[in-house]
VEXROTOR-751939 format. One record per atom (N, C-alpha, C): residue in one letter; chain; x, y, z. Coordinates in nm, 4 decimals. Example, Ala and Ser with C-alpha at 12.3 -4.5 7.8 and 13.67 -1.06 7.14 Angstrom:
// VEXROTOR-751939
> A, A, 1.3190, -0.5690, 0.7800
> A, A, 1.2300, -0.4500, 0.7800
> A, A, 1.3200, -0.3300, 0.7800
> S, A, 1.2850, -0.2250, 0.7080
> S, A, 1.3670, -0.1060, 0.7140
> S, A, 1.2900, 0.0030, 0.7870
//
This chain:
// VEXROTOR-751939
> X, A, 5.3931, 2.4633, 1.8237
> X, A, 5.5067, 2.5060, 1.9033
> X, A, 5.6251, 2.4140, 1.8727
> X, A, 5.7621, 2.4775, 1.8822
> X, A, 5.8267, 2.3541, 1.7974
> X, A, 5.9323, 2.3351, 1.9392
> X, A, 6.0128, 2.2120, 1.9196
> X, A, 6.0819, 2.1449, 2.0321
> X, A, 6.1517, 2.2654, 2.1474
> X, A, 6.2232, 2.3791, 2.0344
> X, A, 6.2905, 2.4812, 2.0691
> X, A, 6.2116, 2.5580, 2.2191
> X, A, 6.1139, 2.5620, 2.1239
> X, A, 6.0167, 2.6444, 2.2315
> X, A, 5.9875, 2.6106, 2.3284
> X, A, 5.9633, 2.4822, 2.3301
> X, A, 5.9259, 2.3997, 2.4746
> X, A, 6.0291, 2.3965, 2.5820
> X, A, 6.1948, 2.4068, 2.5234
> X, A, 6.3102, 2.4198, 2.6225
> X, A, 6.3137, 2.5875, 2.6624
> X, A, 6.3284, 2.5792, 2.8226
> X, A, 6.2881, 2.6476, 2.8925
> X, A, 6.3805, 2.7650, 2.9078
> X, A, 6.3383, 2.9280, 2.8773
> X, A, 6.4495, 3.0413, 2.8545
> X, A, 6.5422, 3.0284, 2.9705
> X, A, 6.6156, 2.9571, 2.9410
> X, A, 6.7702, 3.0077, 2.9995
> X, A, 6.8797, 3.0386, 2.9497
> X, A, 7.0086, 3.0617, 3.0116
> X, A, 7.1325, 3.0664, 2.9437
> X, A, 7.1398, 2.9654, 2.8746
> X, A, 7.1190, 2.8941, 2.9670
> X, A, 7.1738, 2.7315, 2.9586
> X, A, 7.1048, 2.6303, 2.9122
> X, A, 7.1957, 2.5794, 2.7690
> X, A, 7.0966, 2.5079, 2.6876
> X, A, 7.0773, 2.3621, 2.7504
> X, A, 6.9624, 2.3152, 2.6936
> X, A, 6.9589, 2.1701, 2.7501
> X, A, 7.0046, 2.0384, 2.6823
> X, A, 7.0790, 1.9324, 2.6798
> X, A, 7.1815, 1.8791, 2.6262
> X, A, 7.0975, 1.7861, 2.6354
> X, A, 7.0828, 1.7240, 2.4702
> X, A, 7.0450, 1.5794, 2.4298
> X, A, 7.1621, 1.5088, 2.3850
> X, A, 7.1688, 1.3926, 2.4359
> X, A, 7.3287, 1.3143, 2.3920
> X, A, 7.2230, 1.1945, 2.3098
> X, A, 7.3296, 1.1532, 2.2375
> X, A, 7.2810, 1.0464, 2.1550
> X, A, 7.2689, 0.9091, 2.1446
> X, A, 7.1691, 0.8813, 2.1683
> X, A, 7.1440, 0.7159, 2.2127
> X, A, 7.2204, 0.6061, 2.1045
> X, A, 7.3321, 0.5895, 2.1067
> X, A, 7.3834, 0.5052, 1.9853
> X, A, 7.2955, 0.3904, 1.9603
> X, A, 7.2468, 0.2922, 2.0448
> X, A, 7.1730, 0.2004, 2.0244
> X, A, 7.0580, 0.1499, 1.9639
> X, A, 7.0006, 0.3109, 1.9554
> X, A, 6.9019, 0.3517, 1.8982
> X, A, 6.9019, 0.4401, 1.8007
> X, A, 6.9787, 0.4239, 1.7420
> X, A, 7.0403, 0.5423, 1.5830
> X, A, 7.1201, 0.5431, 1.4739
> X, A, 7.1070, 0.5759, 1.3954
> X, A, 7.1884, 0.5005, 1.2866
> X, A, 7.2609, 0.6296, 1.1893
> X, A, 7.3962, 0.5711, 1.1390
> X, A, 7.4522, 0.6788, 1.0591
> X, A, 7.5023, 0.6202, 0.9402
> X, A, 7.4333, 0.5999, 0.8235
> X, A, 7.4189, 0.5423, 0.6987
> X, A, 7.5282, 0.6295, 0.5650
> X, A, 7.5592, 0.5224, 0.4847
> X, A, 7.5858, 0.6205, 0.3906
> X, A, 7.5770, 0.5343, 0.2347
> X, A, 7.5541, 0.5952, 0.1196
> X, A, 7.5289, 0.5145, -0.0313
> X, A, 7.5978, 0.5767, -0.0851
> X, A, 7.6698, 0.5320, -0.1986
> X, A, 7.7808, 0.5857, -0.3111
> X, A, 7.7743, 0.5157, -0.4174
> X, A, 7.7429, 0.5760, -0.5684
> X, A, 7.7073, 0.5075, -0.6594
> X, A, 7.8902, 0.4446, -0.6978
> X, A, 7.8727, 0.3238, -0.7689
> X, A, 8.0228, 0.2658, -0.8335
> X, A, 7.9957, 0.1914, -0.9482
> X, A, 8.0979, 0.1462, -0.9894
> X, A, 8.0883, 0.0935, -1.1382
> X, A, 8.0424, 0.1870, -1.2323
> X, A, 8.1131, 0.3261, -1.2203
> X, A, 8.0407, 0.4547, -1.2987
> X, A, 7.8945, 0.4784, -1.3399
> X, A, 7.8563, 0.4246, -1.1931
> X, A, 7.6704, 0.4796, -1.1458
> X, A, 7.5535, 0.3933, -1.1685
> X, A, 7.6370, 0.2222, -1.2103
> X, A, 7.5645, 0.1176, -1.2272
> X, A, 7.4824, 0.0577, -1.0933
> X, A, 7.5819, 0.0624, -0.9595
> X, A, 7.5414, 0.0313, -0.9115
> X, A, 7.5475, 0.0381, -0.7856
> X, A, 7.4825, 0.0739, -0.6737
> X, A, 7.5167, 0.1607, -0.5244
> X, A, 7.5422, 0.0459, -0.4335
> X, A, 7.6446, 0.1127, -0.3771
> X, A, 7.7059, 0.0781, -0.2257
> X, A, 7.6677, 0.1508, -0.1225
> X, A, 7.5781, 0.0290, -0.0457
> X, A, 7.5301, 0.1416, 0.0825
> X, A, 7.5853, 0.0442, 0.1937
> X, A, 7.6337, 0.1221, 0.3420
> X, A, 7.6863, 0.1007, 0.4157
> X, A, 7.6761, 0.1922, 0.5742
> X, A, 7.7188, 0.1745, 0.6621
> X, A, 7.6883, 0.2643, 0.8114
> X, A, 7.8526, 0.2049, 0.8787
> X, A, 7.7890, 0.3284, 0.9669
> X, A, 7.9108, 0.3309, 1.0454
> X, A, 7.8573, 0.2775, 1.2381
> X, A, 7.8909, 0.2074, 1.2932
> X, A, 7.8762, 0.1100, 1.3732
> X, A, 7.8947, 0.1761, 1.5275
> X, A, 7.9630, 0.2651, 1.5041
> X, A, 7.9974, 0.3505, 1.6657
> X, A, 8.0304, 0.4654, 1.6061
> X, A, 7.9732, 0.5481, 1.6706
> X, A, 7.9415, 0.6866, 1.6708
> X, A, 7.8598, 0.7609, 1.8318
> X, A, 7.8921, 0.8785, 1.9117
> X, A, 7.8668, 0.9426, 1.9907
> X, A, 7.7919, 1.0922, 1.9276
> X, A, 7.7454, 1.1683, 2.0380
> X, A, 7.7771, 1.3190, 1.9633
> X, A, 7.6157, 1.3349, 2.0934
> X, A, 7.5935, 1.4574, 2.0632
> X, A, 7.4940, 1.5396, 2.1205
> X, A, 7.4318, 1.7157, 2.0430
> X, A, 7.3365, 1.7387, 2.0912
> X, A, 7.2389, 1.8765, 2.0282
> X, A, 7.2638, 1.9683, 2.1629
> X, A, 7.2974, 2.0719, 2.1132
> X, A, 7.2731, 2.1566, 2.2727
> X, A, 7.1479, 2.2346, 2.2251
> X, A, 7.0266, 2.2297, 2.3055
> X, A, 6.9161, 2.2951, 2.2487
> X, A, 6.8363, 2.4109, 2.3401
> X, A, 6.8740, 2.5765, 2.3232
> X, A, 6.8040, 2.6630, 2.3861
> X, A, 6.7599, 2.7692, 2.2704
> X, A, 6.6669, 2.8425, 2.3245
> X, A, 6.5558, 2.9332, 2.1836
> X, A, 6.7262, 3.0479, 2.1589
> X, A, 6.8236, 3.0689, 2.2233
> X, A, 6.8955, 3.1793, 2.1735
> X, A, 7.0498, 3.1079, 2.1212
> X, A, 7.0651, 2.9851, 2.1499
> X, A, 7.1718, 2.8898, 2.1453
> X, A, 7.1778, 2.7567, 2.0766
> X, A, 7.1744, 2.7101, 2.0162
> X, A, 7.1985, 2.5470, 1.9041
> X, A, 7.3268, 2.5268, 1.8683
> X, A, 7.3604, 2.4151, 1.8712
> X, A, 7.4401, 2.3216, 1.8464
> X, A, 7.4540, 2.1561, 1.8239
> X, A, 7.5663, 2.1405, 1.7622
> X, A, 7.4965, 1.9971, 1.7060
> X, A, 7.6965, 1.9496, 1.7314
> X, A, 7.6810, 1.7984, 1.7594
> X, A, 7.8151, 1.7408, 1.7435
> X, A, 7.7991, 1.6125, 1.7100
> X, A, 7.8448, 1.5621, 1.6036
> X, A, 7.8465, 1.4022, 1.5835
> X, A, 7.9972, 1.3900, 1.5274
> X, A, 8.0396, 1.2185, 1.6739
> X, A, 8.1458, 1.2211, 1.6359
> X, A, 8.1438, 1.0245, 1.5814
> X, A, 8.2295, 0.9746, 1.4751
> X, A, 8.2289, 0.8687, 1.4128
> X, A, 8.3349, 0.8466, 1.4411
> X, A, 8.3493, 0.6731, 1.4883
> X, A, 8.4776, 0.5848, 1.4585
> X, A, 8.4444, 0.5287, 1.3532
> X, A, 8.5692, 0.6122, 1.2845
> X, A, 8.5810, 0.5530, 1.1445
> X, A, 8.6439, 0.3908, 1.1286
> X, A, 8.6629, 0.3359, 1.1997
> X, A, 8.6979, 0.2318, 1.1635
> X, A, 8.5924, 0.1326, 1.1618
> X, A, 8.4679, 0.1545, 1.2291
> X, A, 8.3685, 0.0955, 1.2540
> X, A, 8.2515, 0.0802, 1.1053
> X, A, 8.3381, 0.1388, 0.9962
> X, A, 8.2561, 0.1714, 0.8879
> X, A, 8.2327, 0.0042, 0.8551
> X, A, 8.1189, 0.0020, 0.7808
> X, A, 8.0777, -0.1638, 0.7545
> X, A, 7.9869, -0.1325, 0.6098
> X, A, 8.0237, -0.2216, 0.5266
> X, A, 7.9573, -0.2375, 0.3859
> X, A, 7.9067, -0.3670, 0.3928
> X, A, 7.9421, -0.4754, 0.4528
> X, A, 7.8986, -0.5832, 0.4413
> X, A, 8.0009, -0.6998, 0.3637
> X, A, 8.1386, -0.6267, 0.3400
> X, A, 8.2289, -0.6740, 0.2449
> X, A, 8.3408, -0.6294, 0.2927
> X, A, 8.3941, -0.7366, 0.3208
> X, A, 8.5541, -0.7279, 0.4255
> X, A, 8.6962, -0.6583, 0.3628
> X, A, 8.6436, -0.6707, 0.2360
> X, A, 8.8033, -0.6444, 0.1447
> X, A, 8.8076, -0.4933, 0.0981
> X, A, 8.6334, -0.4678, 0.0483
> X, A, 8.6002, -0.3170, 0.0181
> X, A, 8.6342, -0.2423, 0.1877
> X, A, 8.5593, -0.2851, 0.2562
> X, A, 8.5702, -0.1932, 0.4099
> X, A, 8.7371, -0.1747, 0.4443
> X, A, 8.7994, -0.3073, 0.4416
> X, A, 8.9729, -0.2992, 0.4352
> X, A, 9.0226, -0.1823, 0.3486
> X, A, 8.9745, -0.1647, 0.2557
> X, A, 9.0303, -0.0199, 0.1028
> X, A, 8.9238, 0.1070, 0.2079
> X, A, 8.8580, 0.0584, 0.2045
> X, A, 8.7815, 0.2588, 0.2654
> X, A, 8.8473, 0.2861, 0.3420
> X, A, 8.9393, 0.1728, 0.4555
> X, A, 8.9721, 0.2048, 0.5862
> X, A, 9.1013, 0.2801, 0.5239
> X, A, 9.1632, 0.2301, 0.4206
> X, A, 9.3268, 0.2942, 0.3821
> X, A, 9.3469, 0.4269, 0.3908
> X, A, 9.4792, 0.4411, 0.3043
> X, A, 9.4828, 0.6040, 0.2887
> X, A, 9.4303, 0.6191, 0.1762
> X, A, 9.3716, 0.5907, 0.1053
> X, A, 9.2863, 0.5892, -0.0177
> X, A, 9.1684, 0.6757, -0.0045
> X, A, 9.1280, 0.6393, 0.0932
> X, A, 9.0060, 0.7080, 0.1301
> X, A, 8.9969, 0.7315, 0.3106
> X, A, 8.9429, 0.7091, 0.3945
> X, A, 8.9340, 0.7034, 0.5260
> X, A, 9.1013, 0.7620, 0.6005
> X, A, 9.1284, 0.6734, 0.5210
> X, A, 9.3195, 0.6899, 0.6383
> X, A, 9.3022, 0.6885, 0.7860
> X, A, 9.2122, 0.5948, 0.8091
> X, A, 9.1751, 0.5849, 0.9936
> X, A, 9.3275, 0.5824, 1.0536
> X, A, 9.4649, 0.5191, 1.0084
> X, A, 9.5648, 0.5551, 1.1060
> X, A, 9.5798, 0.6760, 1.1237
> X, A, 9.6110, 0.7396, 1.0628
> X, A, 9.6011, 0.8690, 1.0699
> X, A, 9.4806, 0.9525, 1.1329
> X, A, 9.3481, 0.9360, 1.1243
> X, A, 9.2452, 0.9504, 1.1075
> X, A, 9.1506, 0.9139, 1.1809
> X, A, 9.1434, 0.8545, 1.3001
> X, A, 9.0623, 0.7629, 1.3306
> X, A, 8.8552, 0.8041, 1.3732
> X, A, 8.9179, 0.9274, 1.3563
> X, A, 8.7434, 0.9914, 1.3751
> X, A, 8.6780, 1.0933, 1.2381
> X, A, 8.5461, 1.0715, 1.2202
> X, A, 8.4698, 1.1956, 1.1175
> X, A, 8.3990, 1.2572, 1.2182
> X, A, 8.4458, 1.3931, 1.1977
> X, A, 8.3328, 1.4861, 1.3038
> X, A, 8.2227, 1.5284, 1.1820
> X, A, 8.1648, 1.5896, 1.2539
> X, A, 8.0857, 1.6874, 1.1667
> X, A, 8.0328, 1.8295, 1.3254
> X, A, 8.0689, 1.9046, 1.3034
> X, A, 8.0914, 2.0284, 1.4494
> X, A, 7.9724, 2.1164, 1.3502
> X, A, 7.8930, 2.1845, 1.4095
> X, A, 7.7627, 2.2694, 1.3305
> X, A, 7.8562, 2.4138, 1.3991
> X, A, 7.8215, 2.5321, 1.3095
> X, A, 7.8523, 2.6484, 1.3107
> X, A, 7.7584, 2.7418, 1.3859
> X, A, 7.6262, 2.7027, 1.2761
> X, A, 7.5089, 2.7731, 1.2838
> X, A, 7.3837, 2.6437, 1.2429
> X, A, 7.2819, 2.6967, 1.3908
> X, A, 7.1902, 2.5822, 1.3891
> X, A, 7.0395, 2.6840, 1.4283
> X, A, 6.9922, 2.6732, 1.2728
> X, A, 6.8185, 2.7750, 1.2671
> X, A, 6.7235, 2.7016, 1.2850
> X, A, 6.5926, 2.7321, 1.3715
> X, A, 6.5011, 2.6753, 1.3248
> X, A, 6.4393, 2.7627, 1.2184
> X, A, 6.3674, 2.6673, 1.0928
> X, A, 6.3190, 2.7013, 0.9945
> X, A, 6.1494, 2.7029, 0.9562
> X, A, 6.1680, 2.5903, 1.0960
> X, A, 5.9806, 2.6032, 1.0760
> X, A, 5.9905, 2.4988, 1.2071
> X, A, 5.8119, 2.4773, 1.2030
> X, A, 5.8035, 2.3778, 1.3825
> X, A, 5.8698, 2.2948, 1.2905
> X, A, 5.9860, 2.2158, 1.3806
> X, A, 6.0245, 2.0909, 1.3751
> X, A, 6.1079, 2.0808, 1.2658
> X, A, 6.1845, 2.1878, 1.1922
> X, A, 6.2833, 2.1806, 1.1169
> X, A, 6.3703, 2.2548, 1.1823
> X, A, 6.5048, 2.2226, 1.1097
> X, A, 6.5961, 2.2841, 1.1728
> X, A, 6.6957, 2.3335, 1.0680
> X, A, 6.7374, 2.4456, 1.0175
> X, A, 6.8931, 2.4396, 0.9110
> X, A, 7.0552, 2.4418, 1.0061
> X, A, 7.0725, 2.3522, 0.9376
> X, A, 7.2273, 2.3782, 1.0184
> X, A, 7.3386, 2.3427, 0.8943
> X, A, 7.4220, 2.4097, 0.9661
> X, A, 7.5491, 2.4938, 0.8267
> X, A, 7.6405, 2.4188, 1.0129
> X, A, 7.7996, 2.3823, 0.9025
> X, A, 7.9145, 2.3034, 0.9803
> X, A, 7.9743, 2.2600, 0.8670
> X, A, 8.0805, 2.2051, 0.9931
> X, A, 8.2365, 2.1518, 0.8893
> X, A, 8.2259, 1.9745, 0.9356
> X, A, 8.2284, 1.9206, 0.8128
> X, A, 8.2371, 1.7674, 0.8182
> X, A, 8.4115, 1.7450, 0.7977
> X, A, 8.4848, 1.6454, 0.9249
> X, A, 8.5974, 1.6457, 0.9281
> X, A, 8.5925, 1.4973, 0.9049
> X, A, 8.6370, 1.4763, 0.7666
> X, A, 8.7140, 1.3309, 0.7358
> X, A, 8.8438, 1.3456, 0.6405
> X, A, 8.9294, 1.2094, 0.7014
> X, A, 9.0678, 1.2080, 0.6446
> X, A, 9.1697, 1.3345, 0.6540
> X, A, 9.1308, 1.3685, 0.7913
> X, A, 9.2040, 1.5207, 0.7905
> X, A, 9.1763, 1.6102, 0.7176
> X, A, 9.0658, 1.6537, 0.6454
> X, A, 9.0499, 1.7413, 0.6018
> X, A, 8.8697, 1.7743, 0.6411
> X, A, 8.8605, 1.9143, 0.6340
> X, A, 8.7161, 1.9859, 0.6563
> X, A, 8.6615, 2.0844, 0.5682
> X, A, 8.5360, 1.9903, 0.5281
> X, A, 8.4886, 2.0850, 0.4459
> X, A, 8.3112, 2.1113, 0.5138
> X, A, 8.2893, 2.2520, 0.4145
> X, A, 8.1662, 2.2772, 0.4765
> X, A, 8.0865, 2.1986, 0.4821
> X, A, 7.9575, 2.1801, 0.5405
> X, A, 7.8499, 2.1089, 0.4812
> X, A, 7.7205, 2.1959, 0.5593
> X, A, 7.6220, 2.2284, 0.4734
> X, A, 7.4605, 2.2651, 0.5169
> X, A, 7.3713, 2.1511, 0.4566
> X, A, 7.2813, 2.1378, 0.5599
> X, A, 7.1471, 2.0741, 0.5407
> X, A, 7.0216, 2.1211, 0.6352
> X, A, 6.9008, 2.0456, 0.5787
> X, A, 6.7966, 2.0384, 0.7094
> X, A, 6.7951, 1.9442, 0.7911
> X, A, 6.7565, 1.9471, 0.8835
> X, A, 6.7387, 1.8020, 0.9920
> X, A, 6.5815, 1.8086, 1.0545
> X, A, 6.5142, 1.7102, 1.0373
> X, A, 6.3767, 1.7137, 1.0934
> X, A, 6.3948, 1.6706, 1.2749
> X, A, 6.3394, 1.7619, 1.3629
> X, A, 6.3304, 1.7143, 1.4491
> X, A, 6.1901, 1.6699, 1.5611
> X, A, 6.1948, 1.5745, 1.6024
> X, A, 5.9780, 1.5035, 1.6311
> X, A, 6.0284, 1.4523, 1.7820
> X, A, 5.9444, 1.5189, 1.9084
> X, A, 5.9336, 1.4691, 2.0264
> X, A, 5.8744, 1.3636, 1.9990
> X, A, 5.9164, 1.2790, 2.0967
> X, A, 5.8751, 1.1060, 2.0687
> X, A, 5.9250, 1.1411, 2.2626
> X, A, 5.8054, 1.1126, 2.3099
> X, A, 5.7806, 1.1361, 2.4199
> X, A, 5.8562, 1.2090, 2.5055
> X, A, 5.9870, 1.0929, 2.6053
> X, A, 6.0182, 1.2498, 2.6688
> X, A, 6.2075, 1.2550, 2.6080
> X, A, 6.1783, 1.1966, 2.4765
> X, A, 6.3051, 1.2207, 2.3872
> X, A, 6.2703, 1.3016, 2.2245
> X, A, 6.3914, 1.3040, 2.2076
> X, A, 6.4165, 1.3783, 2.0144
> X, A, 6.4297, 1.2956, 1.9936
> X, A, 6.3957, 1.2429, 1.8538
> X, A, 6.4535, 1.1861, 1.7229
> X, A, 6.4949, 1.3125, 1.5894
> X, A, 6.6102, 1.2981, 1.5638
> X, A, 6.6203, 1.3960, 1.4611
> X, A, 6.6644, 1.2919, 1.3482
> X, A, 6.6135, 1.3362, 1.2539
> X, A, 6.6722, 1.2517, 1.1033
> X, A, 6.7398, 1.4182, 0.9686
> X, A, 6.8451, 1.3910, 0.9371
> X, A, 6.9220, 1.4228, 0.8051
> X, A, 6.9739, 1.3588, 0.7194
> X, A, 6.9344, 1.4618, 0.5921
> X, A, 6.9800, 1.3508, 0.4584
> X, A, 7.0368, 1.4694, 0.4251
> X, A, 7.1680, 1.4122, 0.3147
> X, A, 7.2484, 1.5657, 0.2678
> X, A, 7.3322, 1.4331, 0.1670
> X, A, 7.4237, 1.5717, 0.1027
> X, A, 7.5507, 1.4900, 0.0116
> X, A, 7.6535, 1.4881, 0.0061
> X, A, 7.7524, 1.4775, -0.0072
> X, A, 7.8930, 1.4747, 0.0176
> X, A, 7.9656, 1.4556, -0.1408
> X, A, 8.0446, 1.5592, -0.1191
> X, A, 8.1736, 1.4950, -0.2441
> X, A, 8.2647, 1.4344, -0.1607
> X, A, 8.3164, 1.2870, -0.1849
> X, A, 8.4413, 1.2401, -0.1410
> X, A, 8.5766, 1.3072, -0.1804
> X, A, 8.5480, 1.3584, -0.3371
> X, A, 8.6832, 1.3820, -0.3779
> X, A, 8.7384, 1.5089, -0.2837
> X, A, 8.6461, 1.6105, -0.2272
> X, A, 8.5959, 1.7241, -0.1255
> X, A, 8.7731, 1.6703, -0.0061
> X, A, 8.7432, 1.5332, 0.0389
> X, A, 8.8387, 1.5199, 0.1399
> X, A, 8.9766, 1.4402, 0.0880
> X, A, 8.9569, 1.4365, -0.0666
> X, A, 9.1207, 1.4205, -0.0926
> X, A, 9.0687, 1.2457, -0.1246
> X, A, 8.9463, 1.2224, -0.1181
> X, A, 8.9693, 1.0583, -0.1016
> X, A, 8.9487, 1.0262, -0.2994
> X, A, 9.0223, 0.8815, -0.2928
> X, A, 9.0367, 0.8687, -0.4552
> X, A, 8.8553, 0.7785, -0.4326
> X, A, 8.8710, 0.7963, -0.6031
> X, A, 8.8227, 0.6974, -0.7109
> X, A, 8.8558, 0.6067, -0.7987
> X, A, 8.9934, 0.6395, -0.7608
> X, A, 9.0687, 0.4911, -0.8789
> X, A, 9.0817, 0.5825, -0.9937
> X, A, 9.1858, 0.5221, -1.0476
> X, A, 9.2119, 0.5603, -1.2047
> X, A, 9.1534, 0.5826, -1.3321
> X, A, 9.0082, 0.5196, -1.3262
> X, A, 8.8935, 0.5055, -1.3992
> X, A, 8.7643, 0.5651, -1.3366
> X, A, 8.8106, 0.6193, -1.2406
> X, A, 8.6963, 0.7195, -1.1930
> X, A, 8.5325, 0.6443, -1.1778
> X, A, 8.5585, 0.5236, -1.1089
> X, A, 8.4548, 0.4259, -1.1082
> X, A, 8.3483, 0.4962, -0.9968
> X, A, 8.4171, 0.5981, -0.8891
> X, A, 8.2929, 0.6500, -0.8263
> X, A, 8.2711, 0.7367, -0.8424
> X, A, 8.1573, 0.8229, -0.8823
> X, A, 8.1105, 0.9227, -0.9508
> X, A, 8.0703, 0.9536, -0.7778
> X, A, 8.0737, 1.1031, -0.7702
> X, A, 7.9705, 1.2048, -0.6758
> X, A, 7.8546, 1.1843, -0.7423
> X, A, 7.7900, 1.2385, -0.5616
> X, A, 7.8107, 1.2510, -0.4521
> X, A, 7.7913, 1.0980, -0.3961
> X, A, 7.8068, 1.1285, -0.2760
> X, A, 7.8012, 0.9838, -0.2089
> X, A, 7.6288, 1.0961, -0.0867
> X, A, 7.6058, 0.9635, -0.0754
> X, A, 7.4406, 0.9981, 0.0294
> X, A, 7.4820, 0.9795, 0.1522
> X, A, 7.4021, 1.0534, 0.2463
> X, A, 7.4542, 1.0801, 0.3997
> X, A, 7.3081, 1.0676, 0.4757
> X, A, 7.2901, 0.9263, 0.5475
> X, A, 7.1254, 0.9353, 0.5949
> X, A, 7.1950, 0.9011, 0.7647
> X, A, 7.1654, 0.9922, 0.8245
> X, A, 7.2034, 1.0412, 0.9968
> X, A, 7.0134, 1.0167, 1.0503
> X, A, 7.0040, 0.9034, 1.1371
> X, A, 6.8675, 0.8898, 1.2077
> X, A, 6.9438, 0.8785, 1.3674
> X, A, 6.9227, 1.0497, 1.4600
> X, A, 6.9275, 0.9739, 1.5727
> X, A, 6.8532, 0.9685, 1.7267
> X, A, 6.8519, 0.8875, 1.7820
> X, A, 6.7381, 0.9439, 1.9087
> X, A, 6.8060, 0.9422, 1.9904
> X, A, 6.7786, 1.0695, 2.0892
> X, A, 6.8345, 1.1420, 2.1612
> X, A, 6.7534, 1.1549, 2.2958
> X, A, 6.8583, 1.1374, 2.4300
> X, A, 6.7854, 1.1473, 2.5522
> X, A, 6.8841, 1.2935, 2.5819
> X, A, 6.7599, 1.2828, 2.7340
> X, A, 6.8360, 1.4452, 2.7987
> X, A, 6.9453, 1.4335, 2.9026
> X, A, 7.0456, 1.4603, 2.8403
> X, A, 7.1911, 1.4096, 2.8865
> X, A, 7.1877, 1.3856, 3.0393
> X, A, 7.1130, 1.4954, 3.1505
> X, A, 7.1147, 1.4445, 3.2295
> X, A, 7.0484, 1.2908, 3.2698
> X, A, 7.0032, 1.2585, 3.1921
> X, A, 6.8680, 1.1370, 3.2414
> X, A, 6.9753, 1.0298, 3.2127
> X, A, 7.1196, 1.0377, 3.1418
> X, A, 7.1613, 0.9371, 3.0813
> X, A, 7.2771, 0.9069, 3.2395
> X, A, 7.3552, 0.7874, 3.2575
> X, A, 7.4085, 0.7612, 3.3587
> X, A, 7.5520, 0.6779, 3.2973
> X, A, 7.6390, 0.6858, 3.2634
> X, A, 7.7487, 0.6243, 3.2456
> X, A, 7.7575, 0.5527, 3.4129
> X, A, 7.8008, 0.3936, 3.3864
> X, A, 7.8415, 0.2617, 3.4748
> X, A, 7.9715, 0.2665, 3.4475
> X, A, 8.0436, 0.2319, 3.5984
> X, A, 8.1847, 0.2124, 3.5485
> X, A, 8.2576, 0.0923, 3.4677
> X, A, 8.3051, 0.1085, 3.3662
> X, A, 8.3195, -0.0423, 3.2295
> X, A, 8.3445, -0.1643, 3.3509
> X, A, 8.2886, -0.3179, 3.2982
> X, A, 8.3154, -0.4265, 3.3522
> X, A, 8.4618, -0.4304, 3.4266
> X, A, 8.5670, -0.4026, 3.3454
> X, A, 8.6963, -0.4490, 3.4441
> X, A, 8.6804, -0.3803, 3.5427
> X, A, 8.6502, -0.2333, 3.5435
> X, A, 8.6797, -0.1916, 3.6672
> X, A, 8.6145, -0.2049, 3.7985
> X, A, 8.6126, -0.2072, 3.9053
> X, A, 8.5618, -0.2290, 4.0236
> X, A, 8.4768, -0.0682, 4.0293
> X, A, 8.3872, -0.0962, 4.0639
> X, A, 8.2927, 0.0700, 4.1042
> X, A, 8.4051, 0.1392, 4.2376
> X, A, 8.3645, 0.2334, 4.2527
> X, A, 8.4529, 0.2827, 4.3578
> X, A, 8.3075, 0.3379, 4.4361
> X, A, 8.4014, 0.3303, 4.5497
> X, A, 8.2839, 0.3214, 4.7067
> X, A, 8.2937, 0.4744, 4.7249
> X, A, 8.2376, 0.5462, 4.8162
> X, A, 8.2441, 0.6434, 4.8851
> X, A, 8.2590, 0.6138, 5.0130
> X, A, 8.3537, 0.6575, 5.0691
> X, A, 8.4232, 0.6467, 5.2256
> X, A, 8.3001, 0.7383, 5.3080
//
């Protein structure tokens, strides 16, 4: 029986939001014309699955500025208009169109990946595994950079595609509780 099935026929799908703390959104890009890979993640990121047997959806949203390679001067150039243009730019969505299950515990989903102001399609699979009374879903897929306008330099030192590894675990939105942030004082009920 696959996750789908187990959420209960209603209109109304049931909303897994995404445990950032517990999830990771990775990415590798070969350079030096394919000598040698740069892998890196992005540090803050939100998003959620809406999951019912007649309804799916998927949202992951990225602060792009949060991107990290491990190298202050490269992450400074991704952040530019070169590539990223976070002033301009400051988020990558990726919004799903159409979300199938394909078998127990797979899923196909077809969407538009939005970076540097621009959107292009993207399809993949995503595995999804109850891990007690949460999801974990994991996707791997590929990306052309040049796709969003972003360079390679004059010598074309980064060859496509760049790798896209999305691991995330997911609670059931209601179970989750937003605290009001430290500065603020909680507010009472009269």
């Amino acid at each position: 029986m696959s996750i789908i099935e187990n959420t209960p026929r209603t209109s109304v799908p049931t909303r897994w939001a995404v445990d950032p703390e517990r999830s990771s959104v990775e990415f590798a890009v070969k350079t030096f014309w394919g000598l040698t890979t740069v892998s890196g993640r992005f540090e803050r990121f939100d998003g959620w699955y809406d999951a019912a047997p007649d309804c799916q959806s998927i949202e992951l949203t990225i602060d792009a500025s949060s991107l990290n390679t491990e190298h202050g001067k490269r992450d400074e150039h991704l952040r530019s208009a070169d590539f990223f243009d976070i002033s301009d730019h400051p988020e990558v969505r990726f919004t799903s169109t159409s979300v199938c299950n394909v078998s127990n515990g797979t899923l196909h989903v077809e969407g538009g990946l939005e970076a540097a102001g621009v959107v292009v399609p993207l399809e993949f699979d995503a595995e999804v595994r109850q891990v007690g009374e949460e999801l974990e879903v994991e996707a791997r897929t590929t990306v052309d950079p040049r796709r969003f306008g972003m360079s390679s330099g004059h010598v074309r030192m980064i060859p496509p595609p760049a790798r896209l590894h999305i691991r995330v675990r997911l609670t059931e939105a209601k179970a989750r509780t937003k605290q009001a942030p430290a500065h603020e004082p909680a507010r009472i009920a009269a």
